[in-house]
Backbone bond lengths (Angstrom), bond angles and torsions (degrees), N, CA, C in turn:
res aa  C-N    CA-C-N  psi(-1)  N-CA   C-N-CA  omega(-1)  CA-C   N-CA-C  phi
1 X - - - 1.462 - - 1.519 110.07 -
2 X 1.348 121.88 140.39 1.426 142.39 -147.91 1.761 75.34 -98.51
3 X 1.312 89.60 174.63 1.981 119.74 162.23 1.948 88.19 -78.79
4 X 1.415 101.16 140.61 1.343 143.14 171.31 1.613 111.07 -98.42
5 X 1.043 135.56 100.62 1.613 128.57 152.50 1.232 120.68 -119.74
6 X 1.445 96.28 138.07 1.509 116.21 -155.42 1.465 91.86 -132.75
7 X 1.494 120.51 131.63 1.620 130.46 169.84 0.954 105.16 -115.12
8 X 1.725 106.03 165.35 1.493 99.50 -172.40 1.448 83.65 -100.87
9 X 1.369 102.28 -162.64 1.495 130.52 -177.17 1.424 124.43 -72.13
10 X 1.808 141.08 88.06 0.753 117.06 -105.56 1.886 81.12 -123.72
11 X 1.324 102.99 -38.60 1.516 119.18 -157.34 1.788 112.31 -22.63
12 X 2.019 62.22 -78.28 2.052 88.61 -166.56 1.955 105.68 -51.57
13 X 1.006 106.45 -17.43 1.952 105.75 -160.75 1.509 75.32 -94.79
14 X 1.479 137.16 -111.15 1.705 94.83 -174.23 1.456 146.01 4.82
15 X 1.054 97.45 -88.53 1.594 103.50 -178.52 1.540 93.04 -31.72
16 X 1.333 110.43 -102.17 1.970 112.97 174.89 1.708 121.61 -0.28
17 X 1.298 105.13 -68.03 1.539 94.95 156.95 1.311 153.54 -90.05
18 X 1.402 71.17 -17.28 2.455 78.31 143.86 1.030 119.92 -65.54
19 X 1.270 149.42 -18.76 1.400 160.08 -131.20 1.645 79.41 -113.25
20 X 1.496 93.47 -82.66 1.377 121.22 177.15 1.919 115.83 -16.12
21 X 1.359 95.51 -51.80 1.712 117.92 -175.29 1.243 96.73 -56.26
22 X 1.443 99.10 -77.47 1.547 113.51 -174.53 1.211 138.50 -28.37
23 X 1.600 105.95 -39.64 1.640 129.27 175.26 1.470 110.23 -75.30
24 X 1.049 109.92 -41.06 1.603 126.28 174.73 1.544 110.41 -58.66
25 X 0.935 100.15 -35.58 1.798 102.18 -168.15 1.799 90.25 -106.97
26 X 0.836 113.77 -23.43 1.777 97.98 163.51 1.509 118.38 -63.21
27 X 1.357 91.98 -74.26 1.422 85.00 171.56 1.645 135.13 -54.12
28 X 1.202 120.50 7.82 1.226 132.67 -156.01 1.721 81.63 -113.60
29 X 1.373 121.22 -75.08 1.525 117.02 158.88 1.647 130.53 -26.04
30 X 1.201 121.56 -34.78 1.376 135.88 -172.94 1.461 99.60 -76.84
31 X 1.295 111.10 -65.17 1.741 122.80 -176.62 1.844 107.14 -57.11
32 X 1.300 105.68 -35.93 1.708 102.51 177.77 1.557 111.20 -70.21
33 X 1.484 110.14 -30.17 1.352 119.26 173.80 1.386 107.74 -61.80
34 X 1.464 138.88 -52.52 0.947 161.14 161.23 1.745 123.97 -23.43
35 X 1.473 88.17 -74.70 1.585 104.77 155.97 1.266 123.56 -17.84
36 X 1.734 100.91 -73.56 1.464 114.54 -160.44 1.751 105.05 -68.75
37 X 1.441 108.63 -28.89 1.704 105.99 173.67 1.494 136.37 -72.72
38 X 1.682 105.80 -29.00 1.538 124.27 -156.08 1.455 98.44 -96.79
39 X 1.463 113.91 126.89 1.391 127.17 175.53 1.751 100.50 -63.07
40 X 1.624 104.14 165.09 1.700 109.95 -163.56 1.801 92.36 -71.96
41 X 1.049 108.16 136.45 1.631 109.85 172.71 1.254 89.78 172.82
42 X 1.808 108.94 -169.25 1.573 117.83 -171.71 1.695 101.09 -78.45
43 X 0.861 134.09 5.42 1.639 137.17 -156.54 1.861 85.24 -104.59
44 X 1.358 119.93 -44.80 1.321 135.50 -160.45 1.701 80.78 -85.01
45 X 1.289 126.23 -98.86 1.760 117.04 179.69 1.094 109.61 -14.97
46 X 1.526 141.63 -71.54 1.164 130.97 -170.68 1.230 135.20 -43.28
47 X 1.697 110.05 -44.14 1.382 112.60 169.06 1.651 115.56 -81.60
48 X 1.501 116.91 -27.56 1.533 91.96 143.17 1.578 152.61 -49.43
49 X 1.051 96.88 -43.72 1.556 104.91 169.07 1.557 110.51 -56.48
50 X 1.443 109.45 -68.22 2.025 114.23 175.15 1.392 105.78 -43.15
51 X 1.122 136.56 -72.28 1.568 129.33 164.63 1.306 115.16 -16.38
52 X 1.412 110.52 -66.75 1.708 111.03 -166.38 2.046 112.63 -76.29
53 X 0.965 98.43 -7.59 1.687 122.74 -166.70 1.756 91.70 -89.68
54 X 1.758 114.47 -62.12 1.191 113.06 164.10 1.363 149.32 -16.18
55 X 1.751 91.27 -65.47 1.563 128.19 -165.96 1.731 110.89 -73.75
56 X 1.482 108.90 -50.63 1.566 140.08 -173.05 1.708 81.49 -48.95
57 X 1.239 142.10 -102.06 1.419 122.83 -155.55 1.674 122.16 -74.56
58 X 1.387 105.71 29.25 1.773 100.44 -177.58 1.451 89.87 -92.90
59 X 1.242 156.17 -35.12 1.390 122.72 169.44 1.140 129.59 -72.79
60 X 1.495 123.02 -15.58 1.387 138.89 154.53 1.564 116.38 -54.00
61 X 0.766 113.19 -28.44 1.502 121.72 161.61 1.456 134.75 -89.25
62 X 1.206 108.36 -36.37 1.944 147.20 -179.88 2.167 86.05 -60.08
63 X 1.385 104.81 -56.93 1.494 116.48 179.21 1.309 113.88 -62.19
64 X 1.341 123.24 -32.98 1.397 121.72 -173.91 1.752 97.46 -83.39
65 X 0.787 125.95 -81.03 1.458 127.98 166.29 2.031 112.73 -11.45
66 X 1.071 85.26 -58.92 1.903 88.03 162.84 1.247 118.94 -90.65
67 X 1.064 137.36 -6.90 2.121 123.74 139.82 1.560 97.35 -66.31
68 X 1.453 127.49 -90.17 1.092 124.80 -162.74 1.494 120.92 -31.62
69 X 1.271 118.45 -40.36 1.711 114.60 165.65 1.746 123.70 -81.69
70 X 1.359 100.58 0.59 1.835 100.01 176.15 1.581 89.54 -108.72
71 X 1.489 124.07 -25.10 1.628 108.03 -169.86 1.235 126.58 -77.03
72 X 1.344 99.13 152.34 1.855 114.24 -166.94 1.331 121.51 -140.17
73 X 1.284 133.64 -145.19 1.782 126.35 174.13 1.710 84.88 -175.82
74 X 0.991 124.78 101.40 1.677 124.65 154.47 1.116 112.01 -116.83
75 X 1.272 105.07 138.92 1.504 148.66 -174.93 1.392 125.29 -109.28
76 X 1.177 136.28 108.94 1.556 140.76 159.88 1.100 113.50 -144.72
77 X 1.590 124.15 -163.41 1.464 116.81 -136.99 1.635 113.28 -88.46
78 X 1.843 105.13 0.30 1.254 112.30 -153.56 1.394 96.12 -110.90
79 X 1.444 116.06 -43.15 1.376 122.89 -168.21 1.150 130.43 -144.78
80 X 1.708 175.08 165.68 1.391 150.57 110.05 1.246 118.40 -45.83
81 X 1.373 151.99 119.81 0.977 139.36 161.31 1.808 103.48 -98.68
82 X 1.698 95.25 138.85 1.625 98.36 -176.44 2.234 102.83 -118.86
83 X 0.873 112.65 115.24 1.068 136.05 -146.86 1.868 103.95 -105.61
84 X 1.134 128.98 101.34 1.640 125.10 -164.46 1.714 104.12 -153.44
85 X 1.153 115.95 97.40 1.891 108.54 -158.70 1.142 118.35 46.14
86 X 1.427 103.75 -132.04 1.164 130.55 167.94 1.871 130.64 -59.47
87 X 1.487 83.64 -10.34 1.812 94.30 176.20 0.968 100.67 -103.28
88 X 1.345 108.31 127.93 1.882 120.87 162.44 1.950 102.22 -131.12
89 X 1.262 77.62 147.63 1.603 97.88 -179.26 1.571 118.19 -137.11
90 X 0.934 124.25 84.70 1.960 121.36 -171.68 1.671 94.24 -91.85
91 X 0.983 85.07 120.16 1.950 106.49 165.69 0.954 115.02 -140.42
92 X 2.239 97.36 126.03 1.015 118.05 -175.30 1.841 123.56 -67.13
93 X 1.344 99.57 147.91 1.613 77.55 -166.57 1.609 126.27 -91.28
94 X 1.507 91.36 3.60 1.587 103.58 156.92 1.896 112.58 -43.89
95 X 1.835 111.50 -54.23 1.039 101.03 -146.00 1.704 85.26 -102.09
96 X 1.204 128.76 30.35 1.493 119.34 158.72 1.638 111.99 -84.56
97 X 1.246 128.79 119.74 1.031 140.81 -179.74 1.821 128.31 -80.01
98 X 1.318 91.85 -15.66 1.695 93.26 170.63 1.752 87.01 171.65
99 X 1.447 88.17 162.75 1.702 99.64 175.37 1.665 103.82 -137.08
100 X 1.533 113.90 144.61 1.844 89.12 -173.43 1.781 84.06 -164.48
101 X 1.326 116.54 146.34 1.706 117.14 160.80 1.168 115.05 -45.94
102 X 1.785 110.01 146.26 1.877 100.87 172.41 2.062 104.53 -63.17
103 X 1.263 113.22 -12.21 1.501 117.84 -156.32 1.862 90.18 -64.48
104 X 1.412 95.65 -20.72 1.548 87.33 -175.75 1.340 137.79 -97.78
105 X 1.180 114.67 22.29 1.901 150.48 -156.19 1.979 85.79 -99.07
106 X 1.419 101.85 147.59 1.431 103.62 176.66 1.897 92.73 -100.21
107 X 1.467 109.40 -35.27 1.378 89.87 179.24 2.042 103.18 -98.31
108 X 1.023 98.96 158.72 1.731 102.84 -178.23 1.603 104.02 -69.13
109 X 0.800 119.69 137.82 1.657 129.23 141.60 1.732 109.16 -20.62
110 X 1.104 107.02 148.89 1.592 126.74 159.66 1.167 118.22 -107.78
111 X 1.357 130.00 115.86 1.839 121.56 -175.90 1.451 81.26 -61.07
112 X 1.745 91.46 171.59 1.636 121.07 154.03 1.401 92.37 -61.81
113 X 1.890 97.24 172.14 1.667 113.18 142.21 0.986 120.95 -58.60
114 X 1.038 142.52 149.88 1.744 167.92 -153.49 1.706 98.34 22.57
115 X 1.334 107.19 78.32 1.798 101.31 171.48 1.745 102.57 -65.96
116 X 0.829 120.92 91.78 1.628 120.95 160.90 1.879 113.88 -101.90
117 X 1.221 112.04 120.26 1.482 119.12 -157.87 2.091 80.40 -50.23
118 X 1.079 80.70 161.98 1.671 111.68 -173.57 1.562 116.34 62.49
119 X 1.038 119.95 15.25 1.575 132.19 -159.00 1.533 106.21 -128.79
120 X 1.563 140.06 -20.32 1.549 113.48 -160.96 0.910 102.56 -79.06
121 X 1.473 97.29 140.64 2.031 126.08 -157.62 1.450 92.11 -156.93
122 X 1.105 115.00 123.95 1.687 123.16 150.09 1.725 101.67 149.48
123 X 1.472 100.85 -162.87 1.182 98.35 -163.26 1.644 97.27 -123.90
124 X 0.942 147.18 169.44 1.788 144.47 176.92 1.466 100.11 -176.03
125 X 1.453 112.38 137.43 1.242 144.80 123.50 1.642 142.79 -2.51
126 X 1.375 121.07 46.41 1.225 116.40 -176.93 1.821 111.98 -64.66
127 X 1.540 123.59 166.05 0.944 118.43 -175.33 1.872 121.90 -100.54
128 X 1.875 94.80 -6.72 1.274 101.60 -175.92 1.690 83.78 -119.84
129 X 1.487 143.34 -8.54 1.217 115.80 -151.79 1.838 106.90 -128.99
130 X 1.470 101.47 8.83 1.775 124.26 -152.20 1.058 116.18 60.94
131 X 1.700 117.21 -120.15 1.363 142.39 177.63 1.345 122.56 -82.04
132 X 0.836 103.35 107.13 1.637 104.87 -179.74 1.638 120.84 -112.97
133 X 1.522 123.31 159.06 1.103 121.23 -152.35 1.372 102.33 -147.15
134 X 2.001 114.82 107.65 1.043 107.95 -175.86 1.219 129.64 -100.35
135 X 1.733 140.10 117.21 1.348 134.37 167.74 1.447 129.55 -101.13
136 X 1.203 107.53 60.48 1.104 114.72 -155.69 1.817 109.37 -136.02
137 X 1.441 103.67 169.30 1.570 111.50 -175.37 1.337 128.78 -139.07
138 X 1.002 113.28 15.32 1.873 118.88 -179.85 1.671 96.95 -154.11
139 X 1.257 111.64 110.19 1.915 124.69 169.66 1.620 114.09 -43.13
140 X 1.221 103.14 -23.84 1.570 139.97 172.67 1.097 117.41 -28.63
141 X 1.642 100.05 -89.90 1.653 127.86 170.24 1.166 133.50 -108.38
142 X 0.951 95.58 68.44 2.125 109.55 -170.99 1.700 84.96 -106.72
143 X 1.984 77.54 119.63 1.294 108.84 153.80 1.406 141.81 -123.50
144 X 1.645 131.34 117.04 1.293 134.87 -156.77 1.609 133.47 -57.27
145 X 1.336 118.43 107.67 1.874 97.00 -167.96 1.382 91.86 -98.42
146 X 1.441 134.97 90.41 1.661 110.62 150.98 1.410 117.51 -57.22
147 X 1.480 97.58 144.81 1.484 98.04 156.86 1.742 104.82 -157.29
148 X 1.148 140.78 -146.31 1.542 142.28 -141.55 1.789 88.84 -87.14
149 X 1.827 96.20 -72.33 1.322 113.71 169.97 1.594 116.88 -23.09
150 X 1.196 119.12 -102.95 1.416 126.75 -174.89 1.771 91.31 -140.46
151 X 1.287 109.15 177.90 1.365 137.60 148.70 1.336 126.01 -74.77
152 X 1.812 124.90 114.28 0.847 128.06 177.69 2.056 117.27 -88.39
153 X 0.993 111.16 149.01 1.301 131.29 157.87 0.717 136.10 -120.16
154 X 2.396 112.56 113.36 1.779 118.16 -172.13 1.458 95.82 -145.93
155 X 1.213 92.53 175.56 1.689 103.76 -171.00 1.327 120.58 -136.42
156 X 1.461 118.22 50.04 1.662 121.67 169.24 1.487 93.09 -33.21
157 X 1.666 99.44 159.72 1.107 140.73 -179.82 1.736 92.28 -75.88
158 X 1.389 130.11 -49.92 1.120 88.48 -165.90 1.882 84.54 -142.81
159 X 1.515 103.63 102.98 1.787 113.40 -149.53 1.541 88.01 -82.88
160 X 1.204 144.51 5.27 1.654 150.41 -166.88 1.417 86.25 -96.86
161 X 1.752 132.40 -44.04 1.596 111.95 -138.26 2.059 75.93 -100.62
162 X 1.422 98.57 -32.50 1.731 98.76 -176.42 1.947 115.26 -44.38
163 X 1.657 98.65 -52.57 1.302 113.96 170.90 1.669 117.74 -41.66
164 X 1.336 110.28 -62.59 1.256 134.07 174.34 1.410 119.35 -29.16
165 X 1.862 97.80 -67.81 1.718 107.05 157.33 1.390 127.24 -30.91
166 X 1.004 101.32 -52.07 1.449 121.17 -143.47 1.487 100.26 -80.05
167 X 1.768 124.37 -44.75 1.268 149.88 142.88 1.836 106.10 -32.30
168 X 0.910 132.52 -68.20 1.299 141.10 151.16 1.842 126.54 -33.02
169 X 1.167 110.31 -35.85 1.443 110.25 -171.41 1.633 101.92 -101.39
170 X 1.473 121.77 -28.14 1.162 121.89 174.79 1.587 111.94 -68.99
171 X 1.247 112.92 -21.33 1.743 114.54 -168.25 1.467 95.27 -97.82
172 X 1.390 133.22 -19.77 1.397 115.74 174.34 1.468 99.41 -85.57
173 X 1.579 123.44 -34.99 1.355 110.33 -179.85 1.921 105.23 107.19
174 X 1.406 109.99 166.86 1.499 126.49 -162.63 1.521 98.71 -73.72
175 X 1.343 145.04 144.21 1.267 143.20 128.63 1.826 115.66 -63.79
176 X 0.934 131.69 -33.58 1.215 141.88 -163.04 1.659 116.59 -161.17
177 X 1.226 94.33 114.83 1.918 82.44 173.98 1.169 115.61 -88.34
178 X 1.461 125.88 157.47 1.267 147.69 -111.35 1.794 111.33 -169.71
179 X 1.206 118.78 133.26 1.422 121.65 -144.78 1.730 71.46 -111.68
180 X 1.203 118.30 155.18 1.722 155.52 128.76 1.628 111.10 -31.28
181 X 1.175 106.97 122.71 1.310 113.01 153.93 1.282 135.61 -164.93
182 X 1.016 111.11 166.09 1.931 109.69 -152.29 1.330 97.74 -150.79
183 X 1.506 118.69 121.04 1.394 130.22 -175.09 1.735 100.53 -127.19
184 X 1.258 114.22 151.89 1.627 102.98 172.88 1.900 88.65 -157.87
185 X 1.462 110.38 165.29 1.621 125.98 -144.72 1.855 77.64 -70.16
186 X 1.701 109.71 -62.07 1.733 110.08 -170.51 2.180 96.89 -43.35
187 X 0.645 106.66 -45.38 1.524 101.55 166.87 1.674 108.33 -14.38
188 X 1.341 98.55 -101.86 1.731 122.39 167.70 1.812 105.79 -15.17
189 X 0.908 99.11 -49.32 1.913 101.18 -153.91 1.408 93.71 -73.90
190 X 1.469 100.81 -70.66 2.096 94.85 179.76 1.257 118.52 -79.47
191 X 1.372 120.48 4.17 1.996 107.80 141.79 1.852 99.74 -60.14
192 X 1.179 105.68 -71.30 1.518 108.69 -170.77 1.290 124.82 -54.49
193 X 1.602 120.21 -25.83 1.836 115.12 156.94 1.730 99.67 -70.04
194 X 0.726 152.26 -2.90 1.457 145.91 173.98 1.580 103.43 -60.65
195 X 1.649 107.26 -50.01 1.563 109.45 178.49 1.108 110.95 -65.52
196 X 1.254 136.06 132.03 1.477 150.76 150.37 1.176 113.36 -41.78
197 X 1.529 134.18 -60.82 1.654 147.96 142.55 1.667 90.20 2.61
198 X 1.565 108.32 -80.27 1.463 118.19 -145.68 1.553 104.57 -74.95
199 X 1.212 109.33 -26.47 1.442 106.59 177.95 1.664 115.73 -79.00
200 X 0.968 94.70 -36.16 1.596 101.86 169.05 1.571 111.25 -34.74
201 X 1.144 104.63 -91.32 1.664 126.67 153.87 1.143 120.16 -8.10
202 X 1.619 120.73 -75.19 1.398 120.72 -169.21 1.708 83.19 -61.91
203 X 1.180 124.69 -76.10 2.041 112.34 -171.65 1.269 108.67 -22.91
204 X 0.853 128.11 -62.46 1.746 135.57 -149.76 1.651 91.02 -65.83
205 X 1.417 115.81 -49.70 1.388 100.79 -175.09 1.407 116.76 -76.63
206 X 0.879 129.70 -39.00 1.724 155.22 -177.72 1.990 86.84 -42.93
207 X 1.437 101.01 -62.18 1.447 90.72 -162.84 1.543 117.82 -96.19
208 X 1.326 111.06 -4.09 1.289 127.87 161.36 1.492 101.70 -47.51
209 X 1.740 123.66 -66.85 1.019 128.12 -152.44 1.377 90.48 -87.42
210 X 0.967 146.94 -45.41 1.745 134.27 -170.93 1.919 97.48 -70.32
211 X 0.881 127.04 -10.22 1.699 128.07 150.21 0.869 121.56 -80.19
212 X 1.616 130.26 -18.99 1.345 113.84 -173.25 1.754 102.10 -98.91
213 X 1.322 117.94 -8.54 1.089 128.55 -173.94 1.726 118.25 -102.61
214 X 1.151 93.16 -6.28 1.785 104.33 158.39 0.985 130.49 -109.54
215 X 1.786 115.06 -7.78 1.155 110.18 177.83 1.678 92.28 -98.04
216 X 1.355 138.47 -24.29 1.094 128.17 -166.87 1.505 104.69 -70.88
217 X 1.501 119.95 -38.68 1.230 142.18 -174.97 1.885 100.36 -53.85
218 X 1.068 105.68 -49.73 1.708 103.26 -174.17 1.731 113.39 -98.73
219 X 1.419 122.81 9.47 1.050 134.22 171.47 1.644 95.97 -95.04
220 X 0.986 127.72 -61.05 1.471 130.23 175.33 1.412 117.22 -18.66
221 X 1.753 115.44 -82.22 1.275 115.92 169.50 2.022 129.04 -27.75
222 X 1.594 95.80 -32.82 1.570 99.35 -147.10 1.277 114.74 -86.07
223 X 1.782 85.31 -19.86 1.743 108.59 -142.18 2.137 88.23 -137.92
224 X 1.697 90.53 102.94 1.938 107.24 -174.01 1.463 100.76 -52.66
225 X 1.809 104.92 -58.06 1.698 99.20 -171.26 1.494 100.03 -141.48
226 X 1.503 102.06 178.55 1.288 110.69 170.19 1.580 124.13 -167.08
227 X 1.361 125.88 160.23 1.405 93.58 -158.20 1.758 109.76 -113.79
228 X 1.271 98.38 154.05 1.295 107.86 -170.10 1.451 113.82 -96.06
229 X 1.452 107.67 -41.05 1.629 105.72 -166.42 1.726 100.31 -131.89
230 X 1.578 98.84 -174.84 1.562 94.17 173.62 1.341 116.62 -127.24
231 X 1.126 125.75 152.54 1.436 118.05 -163.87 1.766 95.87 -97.72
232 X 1.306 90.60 119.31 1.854 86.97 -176.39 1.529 124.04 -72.83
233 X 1.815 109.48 -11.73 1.505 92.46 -178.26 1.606 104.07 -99.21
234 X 1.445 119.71 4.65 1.285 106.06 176.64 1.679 104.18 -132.15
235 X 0.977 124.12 16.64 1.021 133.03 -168.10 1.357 129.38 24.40
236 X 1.107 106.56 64.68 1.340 113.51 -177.91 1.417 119.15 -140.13
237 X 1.033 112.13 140.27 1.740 102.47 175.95 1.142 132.55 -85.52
238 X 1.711 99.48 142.84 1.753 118.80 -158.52 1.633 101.29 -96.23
239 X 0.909 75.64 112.61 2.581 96.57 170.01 1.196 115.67 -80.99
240 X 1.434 103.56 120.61 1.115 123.10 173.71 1.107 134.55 -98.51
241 X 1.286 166.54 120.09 1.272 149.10 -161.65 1.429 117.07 -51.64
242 X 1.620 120.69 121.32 1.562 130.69 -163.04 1.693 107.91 -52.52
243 X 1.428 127.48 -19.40 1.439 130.09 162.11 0.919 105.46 -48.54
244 X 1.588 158.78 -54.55 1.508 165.45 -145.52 1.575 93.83 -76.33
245 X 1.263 125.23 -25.34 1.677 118.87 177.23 1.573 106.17 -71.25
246 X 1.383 124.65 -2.34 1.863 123.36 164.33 1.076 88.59 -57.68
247 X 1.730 134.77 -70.75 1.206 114.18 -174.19 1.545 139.65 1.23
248 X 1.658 96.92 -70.51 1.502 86.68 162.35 1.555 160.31 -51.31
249 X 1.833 97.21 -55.92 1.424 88.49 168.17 1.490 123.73 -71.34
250 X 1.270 100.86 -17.85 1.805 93.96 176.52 1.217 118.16 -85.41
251 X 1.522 121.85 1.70 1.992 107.38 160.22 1.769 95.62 -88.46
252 X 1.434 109.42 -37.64 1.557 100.07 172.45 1.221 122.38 -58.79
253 X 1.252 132.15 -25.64 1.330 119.51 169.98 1.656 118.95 -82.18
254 X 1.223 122.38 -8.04 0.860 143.61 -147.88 2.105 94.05 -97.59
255 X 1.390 109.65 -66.48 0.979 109.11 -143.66 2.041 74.26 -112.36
256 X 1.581 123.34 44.48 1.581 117.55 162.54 2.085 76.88 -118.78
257 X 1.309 95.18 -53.76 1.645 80.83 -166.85 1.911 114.91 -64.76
258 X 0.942 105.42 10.95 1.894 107.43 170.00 1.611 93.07 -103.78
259 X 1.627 126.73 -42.11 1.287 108.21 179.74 1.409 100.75 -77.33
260 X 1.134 154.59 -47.01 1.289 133.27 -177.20 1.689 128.00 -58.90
261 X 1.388 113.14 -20.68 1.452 120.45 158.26 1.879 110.10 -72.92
262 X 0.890 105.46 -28.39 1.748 109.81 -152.19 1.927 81.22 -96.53
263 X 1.061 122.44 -11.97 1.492 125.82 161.12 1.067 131.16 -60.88
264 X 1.382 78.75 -70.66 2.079 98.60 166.91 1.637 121.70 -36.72
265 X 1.188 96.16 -51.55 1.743 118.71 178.51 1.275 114.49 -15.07
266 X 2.109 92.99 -74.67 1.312 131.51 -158.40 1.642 95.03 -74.26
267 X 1.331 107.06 -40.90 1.969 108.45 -171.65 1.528 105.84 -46.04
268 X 1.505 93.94 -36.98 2.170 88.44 -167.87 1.770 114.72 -63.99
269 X 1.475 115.82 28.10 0.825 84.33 176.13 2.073 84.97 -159.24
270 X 1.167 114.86 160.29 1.769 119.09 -150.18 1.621 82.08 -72.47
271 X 1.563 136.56 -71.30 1.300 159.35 -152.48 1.028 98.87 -57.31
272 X 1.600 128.04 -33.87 1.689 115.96 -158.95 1.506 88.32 -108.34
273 X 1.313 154.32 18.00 1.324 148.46 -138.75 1.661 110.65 -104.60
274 X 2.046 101.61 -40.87 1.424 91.82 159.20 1.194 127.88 -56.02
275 X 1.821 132.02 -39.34 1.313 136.57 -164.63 1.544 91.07 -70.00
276 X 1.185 153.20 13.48 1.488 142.51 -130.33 1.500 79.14 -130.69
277 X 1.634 108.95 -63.44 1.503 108.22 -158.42 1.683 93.62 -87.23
278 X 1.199 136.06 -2.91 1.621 129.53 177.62 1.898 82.04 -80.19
279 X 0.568 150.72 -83.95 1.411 160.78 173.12 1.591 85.49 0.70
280 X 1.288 104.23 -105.02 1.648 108.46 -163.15 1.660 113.51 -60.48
281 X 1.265 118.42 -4.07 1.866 112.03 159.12 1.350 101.21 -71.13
282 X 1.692 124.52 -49.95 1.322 126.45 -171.93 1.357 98.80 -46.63
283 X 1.594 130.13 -62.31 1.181 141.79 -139.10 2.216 91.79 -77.35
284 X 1.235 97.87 -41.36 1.513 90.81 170.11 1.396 132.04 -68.14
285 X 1.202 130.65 -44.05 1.352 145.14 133.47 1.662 110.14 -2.49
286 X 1.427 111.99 -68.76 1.424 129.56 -139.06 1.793 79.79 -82.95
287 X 1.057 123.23 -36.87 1.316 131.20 165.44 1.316 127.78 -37.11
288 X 1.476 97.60 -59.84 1.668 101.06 -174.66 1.430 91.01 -74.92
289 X 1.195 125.76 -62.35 1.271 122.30 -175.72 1.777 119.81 -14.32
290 X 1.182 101.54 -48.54 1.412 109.22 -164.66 1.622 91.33 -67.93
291 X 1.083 124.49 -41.57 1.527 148.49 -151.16 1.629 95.20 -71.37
292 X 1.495 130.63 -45.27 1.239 134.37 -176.84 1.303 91.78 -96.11
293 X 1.344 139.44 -14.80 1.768 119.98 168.62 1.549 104.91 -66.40
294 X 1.291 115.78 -47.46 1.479 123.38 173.10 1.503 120.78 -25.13
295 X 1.754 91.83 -64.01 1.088 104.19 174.37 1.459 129.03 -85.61
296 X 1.338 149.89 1.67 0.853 145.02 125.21 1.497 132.90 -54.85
297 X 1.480 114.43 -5.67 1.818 115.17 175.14 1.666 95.64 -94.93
298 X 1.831 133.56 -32.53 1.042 112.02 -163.48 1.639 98.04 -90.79
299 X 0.901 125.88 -5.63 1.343 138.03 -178.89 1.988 108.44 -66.16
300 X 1.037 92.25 -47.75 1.297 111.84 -177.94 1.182 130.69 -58.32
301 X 1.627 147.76 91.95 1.148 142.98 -147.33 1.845 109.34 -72.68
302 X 1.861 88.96 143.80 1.875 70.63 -173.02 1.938 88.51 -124.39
């Protein structure tokens, strides 16, 4: 018997949180547009807050969209491996203890929090089965892995032909035994705060940007305008209203938290680890940078 791969259901949970993405990052665009126009008042707070309210779950989502399109369920004679981002779990199939539809539970399942099709993630409480652990994406086809650990929950596309395998690979038996393993995303992060290198970095940017966003914050009030660009046929510089300096920390925050995800990535693996910390030096850099643009526009006589 060959390797078995089985996906779950992938369509509709995309689409849904693309939708989802999309709206998020519109409005996240709209309010920056906003920003840069609206004199300091509650009109100016407001669209700060919606912006920052926006932004806060688009990589939380940005991540779900990238498990759901890397996740899988393979099966062969040694192990299942269940495959969801950054979570991997290979279980040997010695220590799977039965496999069965949720349709066949006397008490129902509990979704996770936020069941959004392509998304069930978390862990819940059955009353006959304990802790259970869902990786799965359609309410549909949830199928049960006991084993020693806990009970898993996933949802191949087609959990009848998965069963089948699985029925099949146990009766021919192991070629090789095969160790357990369990990876999860908090995994990645506190391997990588372990480095001093990486912690450095993530600080430096972390507080870079919560400086650049207090000093812009109390420059605003004090300071009416300031100028941004130059007018080339008279050479002189054109003032803008001192609100338009949000601009800054919010592309800086913007594009440290894509390098600090787009870090992580590269960390999971020994070979890609320099590009990991060029990533988050870039992302610190790009920081201060913004930090001396700041300061070179209020510097600047208008």
């Amino acid at each position: 018997m060959n390797t078995g791969l089985f996906p779950p259901p992938k369509q509709r949970g995309l689409l849904i949180h693309g939708i989802i993405l999309l709206t998020l990052s519109v409005v996240v665009v709209v309010g920056f547009i906003q920003l840069t126009s609206a004199d300091v008042g509650p009109a100016f707070l407001i669209w700060l807050l919606v912006s920052l309210a926006a932004f806060v779950p688009i990589p939380f989502f940005a991540y779900r969209i990238f498990a759901l399109y890397r996740g899988s369920y393979e099966i062969d004679r040694d192990s299942l491996a269940i495959r969801w981002g950054l979570r991997v779990e290979d279980i040997p199939l010695s220590e799977i203890e039965w496999m069965r539809p949720a349709e066949d539970l006397t008490h129902p399942l509990t979704l996770p929090a936020m069941p959004l099709p392509g998304a069930l993630l978390g862990l819940r409480r059955h009353p006959d089965l304990g802790v259970v652990e869902f990786i799965a994406a359609d309410p549909k086809k949830l199928l049960l892995i006991a084993t020693a650990k806990r009970v898993f929950v996933i949802s191949p596309e087609n959990p009848a032909g998965l069963t089948q395998t699985f029925a099949r690979a146990t009766e021919l038996g192991s070629l090789a035994p095969t160790e357990a393993k369990s990876v999860y995303p908090s995994f990645i992060v506190s391997q990588a705060w372990e480095s001093g290198m990486a912690r450095y970095l993530w600080l430096s940017a972390l507080f870079l940007n919560i400086g650049l966003f207090v000093w812009s914050s109390l420059i605003i009030p004090t300071t009416p305008e300031v100028a941004l660009a130059v007018q080339a046929s008279e050479s002189t510089f054109q003032t803008v209203p001192s609100s338009q300096l949000m601009i800054f920390p919010v592309a800086s925050l913007l594009l440290a938290v894509a390098g600090w995800i787009a870090g992580l990535y590269f960390y999971r693996w020994d070979r890609e680890r320099t590009l990991a910390f060029i990533i988050w030096g870039s992302s610190t850099i790009t920081s201060l940078l913004f930090l001396l643009a700041v300061l070179f526009i209020i510097t600047t006589p208008v």
